[in-house]
Structure formats: structure tokens, C-alpha cells
MARFI-239930 format. One line per 8 residues: number of its first residue (from 1); their letters; for each residue x, y, z of N, C-alpha, C. Coordinates in steps of 0.2 Angstrom, whole numbers, plus 5000, padded with zeros to 4 digits. Layout:
BEGIN
NUM = a = X/Y/Z/X/Y/Z/X/Y/Z; ...
// end
This chain:
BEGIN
1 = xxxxxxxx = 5177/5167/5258/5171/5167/5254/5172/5164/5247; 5179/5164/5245/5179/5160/5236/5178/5155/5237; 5183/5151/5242/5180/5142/5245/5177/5144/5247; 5172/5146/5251/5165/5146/5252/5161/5142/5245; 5160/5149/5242/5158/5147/5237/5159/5142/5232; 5165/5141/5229/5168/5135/5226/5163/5128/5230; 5163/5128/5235/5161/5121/5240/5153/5123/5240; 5149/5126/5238/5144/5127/5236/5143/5125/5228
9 = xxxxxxxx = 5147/5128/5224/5146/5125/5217/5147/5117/5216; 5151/5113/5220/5152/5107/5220/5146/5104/5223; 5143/5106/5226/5135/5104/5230/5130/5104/5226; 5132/5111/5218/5127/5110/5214/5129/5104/5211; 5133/5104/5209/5136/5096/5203/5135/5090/5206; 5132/5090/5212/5132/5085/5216/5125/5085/5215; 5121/5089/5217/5114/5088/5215/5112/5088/5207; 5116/5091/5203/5116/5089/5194/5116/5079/5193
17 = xxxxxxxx = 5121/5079/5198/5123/5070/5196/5116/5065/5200; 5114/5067/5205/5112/5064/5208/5106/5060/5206; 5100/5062/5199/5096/5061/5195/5099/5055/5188; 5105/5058/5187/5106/5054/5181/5107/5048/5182; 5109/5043/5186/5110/5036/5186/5104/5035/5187; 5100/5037/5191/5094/5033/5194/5088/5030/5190; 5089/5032/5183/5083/5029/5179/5089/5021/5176; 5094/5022/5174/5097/5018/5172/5099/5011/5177
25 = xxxxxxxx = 5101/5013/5184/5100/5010/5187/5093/5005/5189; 5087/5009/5189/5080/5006/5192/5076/5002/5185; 5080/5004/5181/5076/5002/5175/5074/4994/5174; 5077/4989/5174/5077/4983/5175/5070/4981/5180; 5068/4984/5184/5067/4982/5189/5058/4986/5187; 5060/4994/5187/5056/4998/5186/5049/4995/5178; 5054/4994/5175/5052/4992/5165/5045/4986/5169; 5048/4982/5174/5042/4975/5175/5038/4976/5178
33 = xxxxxxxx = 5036/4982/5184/5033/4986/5186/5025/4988/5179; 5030/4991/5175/5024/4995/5172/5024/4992/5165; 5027/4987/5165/5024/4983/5160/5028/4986/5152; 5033/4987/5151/5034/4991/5147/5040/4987/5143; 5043/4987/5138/5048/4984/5134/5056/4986/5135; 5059/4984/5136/5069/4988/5137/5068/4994/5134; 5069/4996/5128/5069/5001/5123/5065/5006/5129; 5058/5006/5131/5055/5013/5132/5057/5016/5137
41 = xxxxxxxx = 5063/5014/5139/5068/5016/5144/5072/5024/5140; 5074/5023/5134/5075/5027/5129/5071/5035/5129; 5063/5032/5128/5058/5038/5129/5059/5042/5134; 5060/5039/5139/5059/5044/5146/5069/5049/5145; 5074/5044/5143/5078/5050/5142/5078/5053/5138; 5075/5053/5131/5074/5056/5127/5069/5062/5128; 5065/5062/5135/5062/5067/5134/5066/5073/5139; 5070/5068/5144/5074/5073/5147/5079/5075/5144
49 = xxxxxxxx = 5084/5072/5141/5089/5077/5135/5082/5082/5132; 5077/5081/5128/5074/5087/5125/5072/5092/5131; 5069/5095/5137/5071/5097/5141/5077/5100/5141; 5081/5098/5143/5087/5101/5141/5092/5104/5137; 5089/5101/5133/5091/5105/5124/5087/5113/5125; 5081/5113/5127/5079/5119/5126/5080/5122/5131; 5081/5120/5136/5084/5127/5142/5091/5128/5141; 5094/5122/5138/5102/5124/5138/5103/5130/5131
57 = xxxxxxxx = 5096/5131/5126/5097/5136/5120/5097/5142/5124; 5091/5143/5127/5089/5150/5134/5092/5154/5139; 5097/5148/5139/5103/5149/5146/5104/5155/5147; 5107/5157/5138/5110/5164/5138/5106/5169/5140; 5100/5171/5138/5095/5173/5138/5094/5173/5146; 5090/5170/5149/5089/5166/5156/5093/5172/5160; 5101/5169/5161/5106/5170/5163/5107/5181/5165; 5105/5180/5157/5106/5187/5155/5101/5195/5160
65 = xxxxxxxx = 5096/5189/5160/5088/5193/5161/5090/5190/5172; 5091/5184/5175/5088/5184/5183/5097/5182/5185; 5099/5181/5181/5109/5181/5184/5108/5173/5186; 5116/5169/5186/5117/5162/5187/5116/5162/5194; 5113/5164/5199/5115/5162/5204/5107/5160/5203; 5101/5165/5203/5094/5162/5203/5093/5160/5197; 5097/5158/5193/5093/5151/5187/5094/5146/5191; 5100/5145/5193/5102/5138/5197/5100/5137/5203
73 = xxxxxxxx = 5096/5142/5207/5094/5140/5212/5088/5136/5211; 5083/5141/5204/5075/5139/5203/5075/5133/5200; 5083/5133/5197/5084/5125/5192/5084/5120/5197; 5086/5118/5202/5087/5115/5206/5081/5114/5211; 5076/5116/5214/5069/5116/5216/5064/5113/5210; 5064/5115/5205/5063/5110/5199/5063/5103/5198; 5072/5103/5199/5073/5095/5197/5069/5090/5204; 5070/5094/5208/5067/5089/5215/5062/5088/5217
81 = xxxxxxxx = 5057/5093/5213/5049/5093/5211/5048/5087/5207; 5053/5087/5199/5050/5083/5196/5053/5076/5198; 5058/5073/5203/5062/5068/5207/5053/5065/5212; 5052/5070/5213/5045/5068/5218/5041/5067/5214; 5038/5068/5208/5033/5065/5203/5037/5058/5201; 5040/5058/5202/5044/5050/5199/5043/5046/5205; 5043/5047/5210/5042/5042/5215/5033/5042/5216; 5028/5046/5213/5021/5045/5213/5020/5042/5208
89 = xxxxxxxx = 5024/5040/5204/5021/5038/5196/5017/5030/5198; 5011/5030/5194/5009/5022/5193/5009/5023/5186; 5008/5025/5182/5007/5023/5175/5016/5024/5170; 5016/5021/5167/5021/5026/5161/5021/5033/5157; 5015/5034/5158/5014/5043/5155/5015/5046/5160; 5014/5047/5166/5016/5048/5171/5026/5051/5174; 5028/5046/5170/5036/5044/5169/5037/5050/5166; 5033/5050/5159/5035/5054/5152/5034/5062/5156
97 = xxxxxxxx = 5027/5062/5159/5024/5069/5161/5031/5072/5164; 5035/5070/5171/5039/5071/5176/5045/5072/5172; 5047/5070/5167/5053/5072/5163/5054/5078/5162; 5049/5079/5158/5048/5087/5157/5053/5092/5162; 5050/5093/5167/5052/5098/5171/5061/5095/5174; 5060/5090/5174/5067/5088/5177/5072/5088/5172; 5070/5089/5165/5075/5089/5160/5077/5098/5159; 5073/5103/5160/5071/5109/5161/5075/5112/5165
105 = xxxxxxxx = 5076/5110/5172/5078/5111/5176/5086/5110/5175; 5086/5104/5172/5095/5099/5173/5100/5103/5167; 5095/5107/5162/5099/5110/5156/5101/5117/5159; 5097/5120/5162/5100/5126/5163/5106/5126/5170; 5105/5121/5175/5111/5121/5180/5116/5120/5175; 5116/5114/5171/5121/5113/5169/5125/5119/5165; 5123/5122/5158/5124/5128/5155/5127/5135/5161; 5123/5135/5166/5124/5140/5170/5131/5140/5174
113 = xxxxxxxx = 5131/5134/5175/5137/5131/5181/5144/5130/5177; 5143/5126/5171/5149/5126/5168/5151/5130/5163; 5149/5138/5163/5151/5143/5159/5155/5148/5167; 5149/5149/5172/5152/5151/5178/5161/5148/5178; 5162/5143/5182/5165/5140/5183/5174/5140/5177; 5169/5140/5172/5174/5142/5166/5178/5147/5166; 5175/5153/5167/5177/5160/5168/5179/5163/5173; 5179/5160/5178/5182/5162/5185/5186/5157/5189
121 = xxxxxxxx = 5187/5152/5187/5191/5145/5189/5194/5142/5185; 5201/5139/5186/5206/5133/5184/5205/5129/5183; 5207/5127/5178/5205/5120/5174/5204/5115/5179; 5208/5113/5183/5209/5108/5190/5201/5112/5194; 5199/5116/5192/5194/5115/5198/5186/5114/5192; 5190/5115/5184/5182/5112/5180/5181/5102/5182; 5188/5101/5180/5188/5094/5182/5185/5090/5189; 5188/5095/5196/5184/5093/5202/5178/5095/5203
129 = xxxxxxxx = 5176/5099/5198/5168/5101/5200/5163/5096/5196; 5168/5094/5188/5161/5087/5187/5165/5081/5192; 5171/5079/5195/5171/5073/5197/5164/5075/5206; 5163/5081/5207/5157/5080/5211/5150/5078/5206; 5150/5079/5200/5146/5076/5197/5143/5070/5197; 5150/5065/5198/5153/5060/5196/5149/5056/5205; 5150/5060/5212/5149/5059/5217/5142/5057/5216; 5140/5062/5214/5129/5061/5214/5129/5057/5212
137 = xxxxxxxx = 5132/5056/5204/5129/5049/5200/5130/5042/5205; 5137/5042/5209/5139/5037/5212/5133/5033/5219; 5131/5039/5222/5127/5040/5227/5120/5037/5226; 5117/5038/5220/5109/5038/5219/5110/5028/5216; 5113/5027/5214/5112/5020/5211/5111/5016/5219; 5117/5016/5221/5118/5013/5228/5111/5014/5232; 5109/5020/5232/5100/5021/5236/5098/5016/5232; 5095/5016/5227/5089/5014/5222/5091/5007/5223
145 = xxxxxxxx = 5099/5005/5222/5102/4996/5223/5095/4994/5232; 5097/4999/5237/5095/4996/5242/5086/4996/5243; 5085/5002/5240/5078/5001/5242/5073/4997/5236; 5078/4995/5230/5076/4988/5227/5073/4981/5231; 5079/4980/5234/5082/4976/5238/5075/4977/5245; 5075/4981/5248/5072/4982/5255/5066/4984/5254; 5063/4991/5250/5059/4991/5248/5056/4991/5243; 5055/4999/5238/5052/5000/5231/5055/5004/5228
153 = xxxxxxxx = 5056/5003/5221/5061/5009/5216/5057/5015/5219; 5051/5017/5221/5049/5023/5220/5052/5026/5226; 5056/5023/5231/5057/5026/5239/5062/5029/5236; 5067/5023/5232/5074/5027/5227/5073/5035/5226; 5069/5035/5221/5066/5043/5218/5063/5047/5225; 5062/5046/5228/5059/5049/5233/5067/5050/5239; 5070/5044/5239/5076/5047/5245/5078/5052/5242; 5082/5050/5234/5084/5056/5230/5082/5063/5231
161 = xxxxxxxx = 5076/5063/5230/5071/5072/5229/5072/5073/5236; 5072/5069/5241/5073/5075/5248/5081/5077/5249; 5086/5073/5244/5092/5076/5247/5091/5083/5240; 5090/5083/5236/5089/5087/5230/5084/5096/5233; 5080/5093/5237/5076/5097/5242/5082/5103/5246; 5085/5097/5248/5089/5101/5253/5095/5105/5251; 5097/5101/5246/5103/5108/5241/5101/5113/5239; 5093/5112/5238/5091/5119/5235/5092/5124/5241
169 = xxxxxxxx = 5088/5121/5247/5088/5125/5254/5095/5130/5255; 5099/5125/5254/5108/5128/5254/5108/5134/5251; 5106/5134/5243/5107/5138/5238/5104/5144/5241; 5097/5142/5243/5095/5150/5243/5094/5154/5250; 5100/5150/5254/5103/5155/5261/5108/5158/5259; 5111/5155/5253/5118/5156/5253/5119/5161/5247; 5112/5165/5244/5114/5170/5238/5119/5175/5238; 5119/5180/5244/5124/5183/5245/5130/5182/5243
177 = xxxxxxxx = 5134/5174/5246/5139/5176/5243/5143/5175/5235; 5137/5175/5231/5140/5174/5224/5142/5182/5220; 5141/5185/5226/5140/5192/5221/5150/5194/5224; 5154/5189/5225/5160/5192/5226/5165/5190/5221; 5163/5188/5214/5164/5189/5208/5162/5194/5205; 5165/5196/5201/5162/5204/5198/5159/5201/5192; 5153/5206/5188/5151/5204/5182/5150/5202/5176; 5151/5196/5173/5152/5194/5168/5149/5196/5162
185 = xxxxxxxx = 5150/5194/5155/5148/5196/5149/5143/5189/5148; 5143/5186/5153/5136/5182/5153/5130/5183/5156; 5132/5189/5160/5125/5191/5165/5125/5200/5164; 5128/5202/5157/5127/5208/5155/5120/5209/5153; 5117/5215/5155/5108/5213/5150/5110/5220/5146; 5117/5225/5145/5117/5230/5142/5116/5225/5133; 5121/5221/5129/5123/5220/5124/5117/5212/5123; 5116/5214/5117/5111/5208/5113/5113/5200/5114
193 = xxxxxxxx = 5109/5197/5115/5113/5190/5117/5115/5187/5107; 5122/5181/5110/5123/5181/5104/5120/5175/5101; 5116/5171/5103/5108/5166/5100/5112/5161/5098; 5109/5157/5093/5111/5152/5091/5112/5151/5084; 5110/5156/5079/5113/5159/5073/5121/5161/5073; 5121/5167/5077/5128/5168/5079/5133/5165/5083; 5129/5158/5085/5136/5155/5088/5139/5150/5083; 5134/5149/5079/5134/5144/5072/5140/5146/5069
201 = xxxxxxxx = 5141/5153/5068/5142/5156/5061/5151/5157/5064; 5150/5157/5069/5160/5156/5073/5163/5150/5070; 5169/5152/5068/5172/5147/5067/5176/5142/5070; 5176/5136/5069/5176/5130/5075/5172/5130/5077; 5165/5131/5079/5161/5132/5083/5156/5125/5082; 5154/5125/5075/5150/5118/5074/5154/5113/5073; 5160/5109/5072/5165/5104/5073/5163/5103/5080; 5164/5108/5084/5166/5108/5092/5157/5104/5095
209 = xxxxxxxx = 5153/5106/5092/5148/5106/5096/5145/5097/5090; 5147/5096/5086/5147/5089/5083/5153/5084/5089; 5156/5086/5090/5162/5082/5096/5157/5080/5102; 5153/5087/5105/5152/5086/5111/5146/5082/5110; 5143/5082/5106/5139/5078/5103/5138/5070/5104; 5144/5068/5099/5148/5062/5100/5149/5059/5108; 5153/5065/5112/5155/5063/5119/5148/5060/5123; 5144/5065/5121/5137/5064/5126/5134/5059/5124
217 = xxxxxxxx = 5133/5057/5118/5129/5050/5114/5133/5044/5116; 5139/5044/5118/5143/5037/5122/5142/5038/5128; 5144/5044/5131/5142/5044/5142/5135/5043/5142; 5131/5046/5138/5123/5044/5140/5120/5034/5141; 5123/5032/5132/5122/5025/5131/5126/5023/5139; 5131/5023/5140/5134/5019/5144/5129/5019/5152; 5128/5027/5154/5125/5028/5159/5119/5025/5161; 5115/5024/5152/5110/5021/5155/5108/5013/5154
225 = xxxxxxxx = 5113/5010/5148/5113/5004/5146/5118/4999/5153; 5119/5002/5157/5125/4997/5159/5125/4993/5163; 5119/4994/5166/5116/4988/5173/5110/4984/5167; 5107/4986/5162/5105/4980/5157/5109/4977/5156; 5115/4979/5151/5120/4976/5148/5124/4969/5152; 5125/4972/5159/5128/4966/5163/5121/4960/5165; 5115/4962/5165/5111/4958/5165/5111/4954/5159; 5111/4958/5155/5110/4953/5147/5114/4948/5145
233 = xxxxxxxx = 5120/4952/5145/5126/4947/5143/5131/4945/5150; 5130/4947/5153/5135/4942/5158/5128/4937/5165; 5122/4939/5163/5119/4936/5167/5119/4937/5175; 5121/4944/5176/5121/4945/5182/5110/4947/5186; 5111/4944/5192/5103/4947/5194/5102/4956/5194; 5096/4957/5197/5093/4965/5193/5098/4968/5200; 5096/4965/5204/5100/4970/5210/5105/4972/5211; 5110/4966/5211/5117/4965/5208/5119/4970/5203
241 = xxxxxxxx = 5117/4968/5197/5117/4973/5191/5117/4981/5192; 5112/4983/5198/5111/4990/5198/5114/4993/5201; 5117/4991/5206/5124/4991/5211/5132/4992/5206; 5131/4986/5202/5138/4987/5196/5137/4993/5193; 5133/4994/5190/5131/4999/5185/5134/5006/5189; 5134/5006/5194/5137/5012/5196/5148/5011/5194; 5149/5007/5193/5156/5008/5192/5160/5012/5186; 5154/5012/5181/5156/5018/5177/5156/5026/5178
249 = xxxxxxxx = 5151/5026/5183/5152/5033/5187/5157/5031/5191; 5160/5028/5195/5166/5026/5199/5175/5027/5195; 5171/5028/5191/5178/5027/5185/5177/5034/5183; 5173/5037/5182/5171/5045/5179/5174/5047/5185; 5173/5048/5191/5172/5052/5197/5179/5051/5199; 5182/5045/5199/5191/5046/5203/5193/5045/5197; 5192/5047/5191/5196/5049/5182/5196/5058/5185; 5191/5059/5185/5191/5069/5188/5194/5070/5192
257 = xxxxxxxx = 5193/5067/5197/5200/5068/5204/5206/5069/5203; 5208/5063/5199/5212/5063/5197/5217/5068/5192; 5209/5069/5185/5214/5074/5182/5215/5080/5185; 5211/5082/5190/5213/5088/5194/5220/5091/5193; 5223/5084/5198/5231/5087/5199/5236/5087/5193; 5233/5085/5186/5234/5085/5179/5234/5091/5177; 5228/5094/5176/5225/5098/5169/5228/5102/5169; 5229/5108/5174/5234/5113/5171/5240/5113/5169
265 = xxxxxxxx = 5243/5107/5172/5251/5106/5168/5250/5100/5161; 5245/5099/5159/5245/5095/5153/5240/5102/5147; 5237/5105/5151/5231/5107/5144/5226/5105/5143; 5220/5107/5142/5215/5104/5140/5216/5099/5133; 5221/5101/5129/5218/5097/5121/5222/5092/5123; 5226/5091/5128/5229/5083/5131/5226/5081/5134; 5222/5084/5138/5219/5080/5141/5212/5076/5138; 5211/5077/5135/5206/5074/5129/5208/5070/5126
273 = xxxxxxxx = 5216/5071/5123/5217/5065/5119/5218/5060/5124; 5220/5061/5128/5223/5055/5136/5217/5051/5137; 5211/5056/5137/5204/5053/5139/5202/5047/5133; 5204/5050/5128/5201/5044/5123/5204/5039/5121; 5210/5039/5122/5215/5033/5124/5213/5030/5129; 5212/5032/5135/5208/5028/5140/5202/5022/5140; 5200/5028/5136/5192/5025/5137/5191/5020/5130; 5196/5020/5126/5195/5016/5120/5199/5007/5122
281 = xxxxxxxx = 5204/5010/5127/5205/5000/5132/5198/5001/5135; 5195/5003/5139/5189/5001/5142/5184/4998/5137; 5183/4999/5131/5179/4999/5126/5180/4991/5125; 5187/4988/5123/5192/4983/5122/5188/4977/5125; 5191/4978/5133/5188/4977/5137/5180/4973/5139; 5177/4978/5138/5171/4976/5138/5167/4970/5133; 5172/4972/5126/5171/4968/5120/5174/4963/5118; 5178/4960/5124/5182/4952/5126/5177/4948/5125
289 = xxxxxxxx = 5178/4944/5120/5171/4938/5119/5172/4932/5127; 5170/4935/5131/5171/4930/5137/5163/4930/5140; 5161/4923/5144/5158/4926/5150/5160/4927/5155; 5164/4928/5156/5165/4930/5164/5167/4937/5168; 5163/4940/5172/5160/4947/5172/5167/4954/5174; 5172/4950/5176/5177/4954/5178/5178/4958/5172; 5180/4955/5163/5182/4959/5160/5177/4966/5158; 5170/4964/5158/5164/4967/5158/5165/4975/5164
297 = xxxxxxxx = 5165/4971/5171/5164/4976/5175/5173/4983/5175; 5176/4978/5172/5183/4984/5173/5183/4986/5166; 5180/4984/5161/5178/4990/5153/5175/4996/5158; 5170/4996/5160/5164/5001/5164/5170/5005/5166; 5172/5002/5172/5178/5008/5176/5183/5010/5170; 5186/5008/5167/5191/5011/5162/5188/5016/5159; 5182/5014/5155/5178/5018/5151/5176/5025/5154; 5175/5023/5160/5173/5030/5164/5180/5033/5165
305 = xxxxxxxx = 5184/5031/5169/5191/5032/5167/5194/5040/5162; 5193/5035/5155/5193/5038/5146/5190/5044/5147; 5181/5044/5150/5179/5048/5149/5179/5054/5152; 5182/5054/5160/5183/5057/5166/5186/5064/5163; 5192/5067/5159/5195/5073/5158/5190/5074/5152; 5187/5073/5147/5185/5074/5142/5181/5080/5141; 5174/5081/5145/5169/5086/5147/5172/5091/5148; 5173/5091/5154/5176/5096/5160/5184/5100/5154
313 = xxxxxxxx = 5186/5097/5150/5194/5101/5147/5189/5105/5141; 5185/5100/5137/5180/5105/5132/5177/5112/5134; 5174/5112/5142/5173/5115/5144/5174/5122/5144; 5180/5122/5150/5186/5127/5150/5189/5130/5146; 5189/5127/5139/5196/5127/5137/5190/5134/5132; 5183/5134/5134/5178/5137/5128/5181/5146/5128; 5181/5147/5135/5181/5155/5136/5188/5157/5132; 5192/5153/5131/5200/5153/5127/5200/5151/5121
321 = xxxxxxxx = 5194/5150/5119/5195/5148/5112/5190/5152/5109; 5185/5154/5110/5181/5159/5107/5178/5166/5112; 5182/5168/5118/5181/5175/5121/5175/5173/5125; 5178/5176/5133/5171/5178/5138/5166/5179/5135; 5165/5182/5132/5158/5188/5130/5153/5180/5126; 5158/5178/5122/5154/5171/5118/5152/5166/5122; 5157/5164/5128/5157/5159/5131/5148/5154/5132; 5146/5159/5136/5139/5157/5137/5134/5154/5131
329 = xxxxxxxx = 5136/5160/5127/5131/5156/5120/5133/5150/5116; 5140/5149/5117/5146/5143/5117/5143/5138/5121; 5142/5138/5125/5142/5132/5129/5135/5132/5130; 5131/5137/5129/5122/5134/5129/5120/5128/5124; 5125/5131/5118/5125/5127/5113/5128/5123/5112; 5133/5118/5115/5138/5113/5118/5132/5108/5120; 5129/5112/5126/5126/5108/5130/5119/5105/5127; 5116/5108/5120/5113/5108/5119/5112/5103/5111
337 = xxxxxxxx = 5118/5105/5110/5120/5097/5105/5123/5091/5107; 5125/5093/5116/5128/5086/5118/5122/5083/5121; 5118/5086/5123/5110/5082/5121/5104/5081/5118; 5108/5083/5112/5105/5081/5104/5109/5073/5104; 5114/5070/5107/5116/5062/5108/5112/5060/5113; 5111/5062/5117/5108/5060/5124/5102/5059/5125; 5098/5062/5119/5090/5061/5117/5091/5058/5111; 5094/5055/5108/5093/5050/5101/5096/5046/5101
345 = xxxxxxxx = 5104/5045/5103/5106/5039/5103/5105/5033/5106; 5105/5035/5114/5101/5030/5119/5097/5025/5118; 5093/5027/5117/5085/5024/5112/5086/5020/5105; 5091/5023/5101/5091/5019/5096/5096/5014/5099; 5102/5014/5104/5103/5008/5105/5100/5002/5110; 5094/5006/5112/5091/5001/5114/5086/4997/5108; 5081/4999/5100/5081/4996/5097/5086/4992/5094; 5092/4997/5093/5097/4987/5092/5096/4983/5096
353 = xxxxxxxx = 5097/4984/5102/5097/4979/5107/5093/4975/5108; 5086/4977/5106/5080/4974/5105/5081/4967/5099; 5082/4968/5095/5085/4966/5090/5092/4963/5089; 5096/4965/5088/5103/4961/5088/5106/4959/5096; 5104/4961/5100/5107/4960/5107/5111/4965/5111; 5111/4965/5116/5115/4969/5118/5123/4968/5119; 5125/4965/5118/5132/4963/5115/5134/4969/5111; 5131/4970/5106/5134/4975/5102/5134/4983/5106
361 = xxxxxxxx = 5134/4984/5113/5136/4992/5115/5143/4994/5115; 5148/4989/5114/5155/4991/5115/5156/4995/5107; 5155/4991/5101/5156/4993/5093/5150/4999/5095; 5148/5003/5099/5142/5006/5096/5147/5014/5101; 5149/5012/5108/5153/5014/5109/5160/5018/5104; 5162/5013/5102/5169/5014/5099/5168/5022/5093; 5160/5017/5090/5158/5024/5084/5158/5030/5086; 5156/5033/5090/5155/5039/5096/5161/5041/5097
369 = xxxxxxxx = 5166/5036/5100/5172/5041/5101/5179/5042/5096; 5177/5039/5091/5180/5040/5086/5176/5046/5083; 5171/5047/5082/5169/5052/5080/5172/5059/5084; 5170/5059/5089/5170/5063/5096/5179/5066/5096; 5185/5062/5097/5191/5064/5094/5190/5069/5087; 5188/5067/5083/5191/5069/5077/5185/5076/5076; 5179/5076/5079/5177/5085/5079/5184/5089/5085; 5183/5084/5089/5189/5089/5092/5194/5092/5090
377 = xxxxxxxx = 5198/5086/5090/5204/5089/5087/5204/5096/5080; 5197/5093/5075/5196/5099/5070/5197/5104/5072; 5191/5106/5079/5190/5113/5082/5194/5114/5084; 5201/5113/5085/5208/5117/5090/5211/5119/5085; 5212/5114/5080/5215/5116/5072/5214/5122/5072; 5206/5123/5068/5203/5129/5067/5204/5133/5070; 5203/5134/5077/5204/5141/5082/5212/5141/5081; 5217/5137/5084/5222/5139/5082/5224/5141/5075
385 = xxxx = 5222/5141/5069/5224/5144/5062/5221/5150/5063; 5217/5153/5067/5212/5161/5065/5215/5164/5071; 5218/5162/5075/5223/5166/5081/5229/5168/5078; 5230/5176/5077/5239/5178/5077/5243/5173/5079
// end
């Protein structure tokens, strides 16, 4: 029953990934469609990170009041609802309307899944559980690549929402077996939830959640800039492009794999630096003043690479650095400042891009994780000085 469920939680992270690449991917293609400028590709993520900011504040609460097993089952019926509003869309408001709920949805899986997870599993299976993240995002580009290609971006958004359809199906046969965990101090409704004032007021706690911050505002830009990017400046076609675009998920997804068999004998706060070492030759990389698409398309996989152990070791490492009982209001608020980047920085680099060009996403890159190290690092400090 534990692999039982374990192989159950990795089928939700596989339906969490499966949404995200598909506007970044379709966008090129989508944007001429509805007549719209590069940049307003930003709006529609920017409404889904806010969506998510607000259910990832809730989590605690949510969690506390219906338990993780039925936030994430209803969270998931949501996203696949609002996946099927994206495939009916003719207009652009249309676009913005559909976010909503699918941003709603994607905050509270998220928050639910990787506080669960935290608290009852090894670091090696936080790692494997986003490299299935890392699986959906891989899976959804390639759809949307073909039915560019054969038919219409909308069939994209629609193949998606019936496999999203059917995960949910999974979940809610399978409720029974989540109850062979015993109860945590995230799904207590005896003690006060600890909100977002008192997650504030921990020490380390706002360093940690300005880091995650940083990490989200680069994996977001890269996620959704990177089938433009290769369009812009190496001159590749829309189709081609939305097909590459996936290699930065390819680089995220075998970086997870792989730290798997890593993380418990290095650590979370090494694996993070390892990551950012990584991801900063990917950066390099990319910012080779060449035309030719090689050095481009292996920045993406490095980059994902870099960024592969970085999420998933933050994660983990939360319930061990500020207590089970905090854990959830830690990470609601994680997730909720890591898309506080994910709803603002996207969009402003697509104004730059509008303007100075897209050349400039590697230096834009680079700002993000340098920032993104140096909260880190602060908040380990911190907790380790206030630990006996």
C-alpha cells in the first residue's frame, strides 16, 4: 500500500507538470491566432501564478478543514475543467477567464503534495516526485508540437484536459488508500492555523521564501520564454521551436532522476549549491554570441540540469528546519512567494524583449540565481545559528 500510493503521488505531479509547458510551447503559434503581441503571453501567466498565490496562502487552512487527499483530488478536476476552457477559447479574455481556475487549482496540488511528501518521504523520493513533474511538462509540449503540426493548438489543450480528466478518475477510486499515514500537524483542525503573519515572523523564514522566489522567477521565464527565444534569436520555425522548448524540461526531469540517487547522501543545502553551479554553465551557454542553435539548445538542457535538485531539496529540507507542525504554513508560503516570480517576472521579460530583444534572457537568468543562492544560503545560516 506505501508504493501503492507513493505511484499514485507521482501521477499527481505528472498531472501538476502537464499544464505548464503548454501555453509556452503554443504561444508562438497561439499569439497569431488571436492577434495579440509576444508580451500578452505574460497576462495569461500572470494570472495563473495569482491563482496560485492565493490557494497556495489557503493551503493551510483548506488542508486543515477537507484533508490532503480531497484538496488534491478537487484540485485536480479543476485544472482539467479549466484545460477544457482553453481548448474552447476564441477570444483572449476567454484565455484570462480559464486561468483563474486552473491557477486555483495548480496552487493548492502543489502546496498539498509537497508538504505531504516532505513529511513522510526521503529526500530521494522529493526529488523523483518533481522529476514526474518534470515527465508532464515533457509530454504536453510534444502533444501541442503535433497537433500544431496536423491539426490545431486547441486539440493540444484538449488532448491534455482528457488525460488531466483521468488522473482525477485515479484519485478518487483510490481515496482509501491514503489514510495508511497516520495524522499530521497539517491536517490537525484541533490547533489554530499558523497564517501568514506567523510564518513571517520565524526566523529564516523570509530569506527562504525571497530565494524561492528568485528560483521560480528563472524556471517560470525559461519555461515560458524558450520556444520564443529559439525563434527569435537562432531563427528556428514555430513548430520546430515548440518541440525544442521542451528540452529544458528534459534537462529538469533526468537532473531529478538523477538526483534521486544523490540527495540523501549529499543533503539538501548541497544539493542546491550543485544545482546552481549547474544551471549557471547552462546560463554561459546560452549567452555564446553565436548563431548556431547547438550552443542555445544545450544552455536549455544544462539549465534544466542546474535547476533539477533545487525545488524538490528546498522543499524537504522545510519540515527540518522549522518543525512538522510549521511545515505547511512554510511551504504554503514558499509556494506563494515562488509565485510572486512566476506572476511578475515572466511578463516583464517579455517587455524587455519587446524592446531590447530577446537575446537578453540569459543576463536576466543569471540575476535570478544569483539572487536565489544568496537567500538560500542566508536561511541555513539562520536556522543553523538558532539550533543548540
Amino acid at each position: 500500500m506505501y508504493t501503492l500510493l507513493l505511484a499514485i503521488i507521482y501521477l499527481v505531479f505528472i498531472s501538476l507538470g502537464l499544464p505548464d509547458s503548454l501555453l509556452g510551447s503554443a504561444w508562438p503559434t497561439m499569439r497569431v491566432a488571436f492577434d495579440m503581441p509576444l508580451s500578452s503571453a505574460g497576462i495569461i501567466s500572470m494570472i495563473i501564478a495569482g491563482g496560485t498565490i492565493c490557494s497556495s496562502l489557503a493551503s493551510e487552512r483548506l488542508i486543515r478543514r477537507f484533508t490532503t487527499r480531497w484538496v488534491t483530488v478537487i484540485s485536480v478536476f479543476l485544472t482539467a475543467i479549466a484545460l477544457s476552457g482553453f481548448s474552447l477559447a476564441t477570444r483572449f479574455w476567454m484565455l484570462c477567464l480559464w486561468a483563474i481556475p486552473y491557477g486555483l487549482g495548480a496552487g493548492c496540488i502543489d502546496s498539498a503534495m509537497n508538504n505531504y511528501v516532505a513529511l513522510h518521504y526521503r529526500s530521494r523520493h522529493m526529488s523523483w516526485l518533481h522529476c514526474f513533474w518534470g515527465v508532464g511538462t515533457i509530454i504536453s509540449p510534444y502533444i501541442m508540437s503535433w497537433c500544431i503540426t496536423h491539426t490545431r493548438w486547441n486539440d493540444g489543450y484538449r488532448a491534455v484536459s482528457f488525460l488531466q480528466f483521468g488522473i482525477a478518475a485515479v484519485l478518487l477510486l483510490t481515496l482509501p488508500i491514503w489514510k495508511i499515514h497516520a495524522e499530521d500537524g497539517s491536517e490537525s483542525s484541533g490547533e489554530a492555523p499558523l497564517g501568514v503573519r506567523g510564518a513571517l515572523k520565524i526566523q529564516g523564514a523570509p530569506t527562504l521564501f525571497a530565494g524561492f522566489f528568485a528560483y521560480c522567477a528563472g524556471e517560470a521565464t525559461a519555461m515560458l520564454w524558450a520556444s520564443s527565444y529559439l525563434v527569435g534569436t537562432r531563427g528556428m520555425a514555430e513548430d520546430r521551436a515548440a518541440a525544442c522548448g521542451a528540452l529544458f524540461f528534459i534537462g529538469i526531469t533526468a537532473g531529478r532522476f538523477a538526483a534521486g540517487f544523490i540527495a540523501d547522501r549529499l543533503g539538501d543545502r548541497r544539493m542546491i549549491r550543485l544545482g546552481a553551479a549547474v544551471a549557471a554553465v547552462g546560463i554561459i551557454c546560452m549567452a555564446l554570441p553565436v548563431q548556431a542553435e547547438f550552443p542555445a539548445l544545450a544552455g536549455l538542457v544544462i539549465f534544466g540540469l542546474g535547476c533539477a535538485p533545487v525545488y524538490p531539496s528546498i522543499i524537504h529540507a522545510t519540515p527540518a528546519n522549522f518543525g512538522a507542525r510549521n511545515s505547511q504554513a512554510i511551504i504554503g508560503m514558499q509556494m506563494a512567494s515562488a509565485y510572486v516570480g512566476s506572476t511578475f517576472m515572466p511578463p516583464l521579460f517579455g517587455l524587455i524583449a519587446n524592446r531590447a530583444g530577446l537575446a537578453w534572457m540569459p543576463l536576466f537568468l543569471a540575476v535570478f540565481l544569483v539572487l536565489m543562492i544568496t537567500m538560500i544560503e542566508r536561511t541555513f545560516r539562520t536556522v543553523a545559528s538558532r539550533k543548540p
